[in-house]
C-alpha positions in Angstrom: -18.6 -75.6 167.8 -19.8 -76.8 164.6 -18.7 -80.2 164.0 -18.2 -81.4 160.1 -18.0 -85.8 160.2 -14.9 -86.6 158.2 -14.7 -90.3 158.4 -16.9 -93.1 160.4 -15.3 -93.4 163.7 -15.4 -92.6 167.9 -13.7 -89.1 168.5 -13.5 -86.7 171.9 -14.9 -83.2 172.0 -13.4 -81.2 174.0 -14.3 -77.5 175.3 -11.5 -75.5 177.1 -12.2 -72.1 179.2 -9.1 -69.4 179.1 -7.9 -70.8 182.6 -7.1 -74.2 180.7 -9.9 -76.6 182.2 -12.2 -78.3 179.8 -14.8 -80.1 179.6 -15.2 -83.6 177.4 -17.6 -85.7 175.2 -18.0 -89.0 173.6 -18.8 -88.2 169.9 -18.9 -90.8 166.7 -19.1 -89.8 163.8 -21.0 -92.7 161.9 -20.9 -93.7 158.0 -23.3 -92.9 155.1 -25.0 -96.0 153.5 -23.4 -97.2 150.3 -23.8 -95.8 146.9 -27.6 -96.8 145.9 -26.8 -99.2 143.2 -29.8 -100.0 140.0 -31.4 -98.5 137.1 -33.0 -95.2 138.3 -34.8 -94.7 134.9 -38.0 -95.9 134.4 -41.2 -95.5 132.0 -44.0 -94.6 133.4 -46.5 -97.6 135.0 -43.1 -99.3 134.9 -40.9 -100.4 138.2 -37.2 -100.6 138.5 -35.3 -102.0 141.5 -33.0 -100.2 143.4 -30.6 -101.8 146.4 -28.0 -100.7 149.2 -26.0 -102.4 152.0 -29.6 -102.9 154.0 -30.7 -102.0 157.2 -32.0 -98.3 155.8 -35.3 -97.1 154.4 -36.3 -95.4 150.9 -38.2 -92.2 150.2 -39.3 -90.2 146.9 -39.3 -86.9 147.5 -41.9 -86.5 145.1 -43.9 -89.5 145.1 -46.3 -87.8 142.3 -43.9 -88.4 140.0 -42.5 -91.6 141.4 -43.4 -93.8 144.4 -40.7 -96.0 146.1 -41.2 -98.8 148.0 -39.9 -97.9 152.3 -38.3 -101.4 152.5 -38.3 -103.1 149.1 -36.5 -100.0 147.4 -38.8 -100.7 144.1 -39.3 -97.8 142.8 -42.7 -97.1 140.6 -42.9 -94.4 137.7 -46.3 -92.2 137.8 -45.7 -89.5 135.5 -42.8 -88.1 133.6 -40.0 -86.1 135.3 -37.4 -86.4 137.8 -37.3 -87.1 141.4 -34.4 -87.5 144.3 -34.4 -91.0 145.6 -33.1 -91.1 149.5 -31.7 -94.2 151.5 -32.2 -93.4 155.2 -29.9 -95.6 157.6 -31.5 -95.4 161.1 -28.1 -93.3 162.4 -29.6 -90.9 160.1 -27.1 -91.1 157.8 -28.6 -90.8 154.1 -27.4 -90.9 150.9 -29.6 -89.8 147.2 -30.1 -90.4 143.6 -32.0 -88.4 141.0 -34.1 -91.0 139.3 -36.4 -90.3 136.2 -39.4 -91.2 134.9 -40.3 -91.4 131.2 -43.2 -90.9 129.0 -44.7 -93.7 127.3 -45.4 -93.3 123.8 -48.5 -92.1 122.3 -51.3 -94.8 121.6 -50.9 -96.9 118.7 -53.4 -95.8 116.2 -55.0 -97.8 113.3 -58.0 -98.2 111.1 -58.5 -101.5 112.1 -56.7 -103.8 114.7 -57.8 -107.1 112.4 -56.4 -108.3 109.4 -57.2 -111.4 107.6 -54.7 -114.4 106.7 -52.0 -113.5 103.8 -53.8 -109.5 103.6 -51.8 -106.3 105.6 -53.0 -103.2 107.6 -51.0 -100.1 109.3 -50.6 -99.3 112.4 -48.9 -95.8 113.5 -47.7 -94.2 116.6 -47.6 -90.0 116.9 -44.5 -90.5 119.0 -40.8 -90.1 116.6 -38.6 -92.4 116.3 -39.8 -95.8 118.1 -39.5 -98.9 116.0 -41.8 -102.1 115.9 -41.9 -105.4 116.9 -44.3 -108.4 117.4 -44.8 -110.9 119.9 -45.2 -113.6 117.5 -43.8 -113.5 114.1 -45.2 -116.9 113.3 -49.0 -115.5 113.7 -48.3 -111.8 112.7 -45.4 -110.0 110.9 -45.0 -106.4 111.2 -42.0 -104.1 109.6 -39.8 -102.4 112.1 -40.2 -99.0 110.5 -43.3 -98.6 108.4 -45.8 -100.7 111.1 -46.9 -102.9 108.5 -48.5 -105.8 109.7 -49.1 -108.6 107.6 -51.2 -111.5 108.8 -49.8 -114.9 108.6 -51.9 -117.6 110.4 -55.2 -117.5 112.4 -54.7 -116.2 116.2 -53.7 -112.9 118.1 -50.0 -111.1 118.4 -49.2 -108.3 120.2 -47.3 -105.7 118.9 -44.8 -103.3 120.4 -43.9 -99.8 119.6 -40.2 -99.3 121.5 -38.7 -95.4 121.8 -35.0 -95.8 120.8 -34.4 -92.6 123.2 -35.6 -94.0 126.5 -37.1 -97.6 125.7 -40.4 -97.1 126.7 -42.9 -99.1 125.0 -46.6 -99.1 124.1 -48.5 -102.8 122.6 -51.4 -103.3 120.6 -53.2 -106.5 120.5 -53.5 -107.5 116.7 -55.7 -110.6 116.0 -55.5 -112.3 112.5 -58.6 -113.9 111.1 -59.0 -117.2 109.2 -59.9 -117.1 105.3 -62.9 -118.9 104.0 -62.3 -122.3 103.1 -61.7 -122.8 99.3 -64.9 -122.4 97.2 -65.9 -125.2 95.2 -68.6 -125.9 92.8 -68.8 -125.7 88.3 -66.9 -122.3 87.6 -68.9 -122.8 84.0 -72.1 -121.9 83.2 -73.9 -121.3 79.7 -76.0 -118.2 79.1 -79.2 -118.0 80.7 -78.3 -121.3 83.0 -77.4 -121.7 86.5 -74.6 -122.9 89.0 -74.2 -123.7 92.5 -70.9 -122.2 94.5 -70.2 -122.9 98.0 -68.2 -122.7 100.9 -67.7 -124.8 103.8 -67.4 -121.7 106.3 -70.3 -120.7 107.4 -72.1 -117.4 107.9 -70.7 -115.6 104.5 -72.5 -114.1 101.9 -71.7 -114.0 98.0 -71.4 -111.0 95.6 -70.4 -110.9 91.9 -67.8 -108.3 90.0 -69.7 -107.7 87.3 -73.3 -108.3 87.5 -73.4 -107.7 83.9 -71.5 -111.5 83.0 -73.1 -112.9 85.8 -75.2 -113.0 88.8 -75.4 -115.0 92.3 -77.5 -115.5 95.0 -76.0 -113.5 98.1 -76.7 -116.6 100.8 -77.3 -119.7 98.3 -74.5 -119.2 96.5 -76.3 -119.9 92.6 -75.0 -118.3 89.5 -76.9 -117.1 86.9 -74.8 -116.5 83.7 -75.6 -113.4 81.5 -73.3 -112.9 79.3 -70.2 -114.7 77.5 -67.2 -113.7 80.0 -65.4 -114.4 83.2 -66.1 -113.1 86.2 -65.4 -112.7 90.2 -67.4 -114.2 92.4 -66.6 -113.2 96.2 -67.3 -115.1 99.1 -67.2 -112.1 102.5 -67.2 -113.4 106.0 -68.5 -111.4 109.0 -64.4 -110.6 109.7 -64.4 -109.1 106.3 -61.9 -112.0 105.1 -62.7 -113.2 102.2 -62.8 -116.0 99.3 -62.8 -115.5 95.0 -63.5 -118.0 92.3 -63.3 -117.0 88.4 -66.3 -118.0 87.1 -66.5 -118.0 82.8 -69.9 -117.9 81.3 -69.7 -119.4 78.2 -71.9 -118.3 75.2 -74.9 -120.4 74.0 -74.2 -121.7 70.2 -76.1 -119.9 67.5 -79.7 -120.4 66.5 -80.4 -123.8 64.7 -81.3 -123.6 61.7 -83.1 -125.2 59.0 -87.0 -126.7 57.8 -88.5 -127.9 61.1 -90.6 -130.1 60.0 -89.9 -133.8 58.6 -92.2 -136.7 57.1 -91.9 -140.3 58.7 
């Protein structure tokens, strides 16, 4: 008596005893729901949408691994692996798809998530072959392969770390931080005398290459030549960007001589 449903339609059952009466019954045998159409990969913290004819509902049979909404068929990815993805037709009649859920990459690593106008850092990602990309080029460059960023203008970019394999991504926010404006000032001073350096941005302080040729004041910005030479003078902001002017010291002329004294 075990019925197997061939094709959706009405059909009779019919049970006969040895002396040839029977006994009948209505049966239908009803259809399945259409193939579940949709991407069922996803990366995990990620949603995909997946759709049938309507009318049914969705379940995950393991919703640790990835949840699925009853009506909306979005399905959401919770950890890595793989799940079977049922559509439920109120007949009963079901049909399923294995979805997976990828891993994200690792964190994107880096000494530093600043870098100052026209300067570079690295970031880096534990995770093989992903490549990188940023969210705004005209702000922030980085290379596809090494990580490289190199700052362009002033503002933030985010950059993206993209698995080849399963497209899963990870994003780091990278912000790019002005320069000091151009220092101005003498950049010649004699032996033993002084100039003043400055800087429009505020909240820098001043150091020398060689305190040897020449000195300055850290916050006044005053040089003090020592010696015949040239030298760097560095003006750091709190974002580490910085500022340089070449400063020469030029030597004093040699000791006058002659009598010192003259008659009117």
């Amino acid at each position: 008596g075990l019925i197997t449903g061939l094709a959706a339609g009405p059909l009779t059952i019919t049970y006969m005893l040895s002396t040839g009466c029977i006994s009948t019954l209505a049966f239908t045998v009803n259809p399945l729901p259409t193939p579940i159409l949709g991407t069922a990969t996803v990366c995990m913290g990620l949603t995909t949408a997946l759709t049938d004819a309507g009318g049914g509902t969705w379940t995950s049979s393991t919703p640790s691994v990835a949840t699925i909404g009853n009506t909306t068929g979005i399905m959401t990815g919770i950890v890595p692996g793989t799940t079977l993805i049922t559509y439920t037709l109120p007949t009963g009649c079901i049909i399923t798809r294995s979805a997976t859920v990828n891993p994200l990459p690792a964190p994107i690593t880096g000494t530093t998530f600043n870098v100052c106008e026209g300067l570079a850092i690295t970031l880096s990602d534990v995770t093989p072959s992903g490549s990188w990309s940023s969210s705004n080029t005209a702000i922030a460059t980085i290379n596809a392969t090494t990580g490289v960023v190199t700052g362009v203008v002033a503002g933030t970019a985010t950059m993206t770390y993209t698995l080849a394999s399963t497209g899963c991504i990870e994003t780091a926010v990278v912000t790019v931080d002005p320069l000091p404006a151009t220092i101005t000032g003498t950049m010649n001073v004699c032996e033993g005398l002084t100039t003043t350096l400055s800087d429009a941005t505020p909240s820098g302080t001043w150091s020398s290459s060689n305190t040897a040729i020449a000195t300055i004041n850290a916050t006044t910005g005053v040089v003090t030549g020592i010696l015949a030479g040239t030298v760097t003078m560095t003006y750091t902001l709190p974002t580490s960007c910085i500022m340089t002017a070449v400063v020469t010291v030029d030597p004093l002329p040699a000791a006058i001589t002659g009598t010192m004294n003259v008659c009117e």
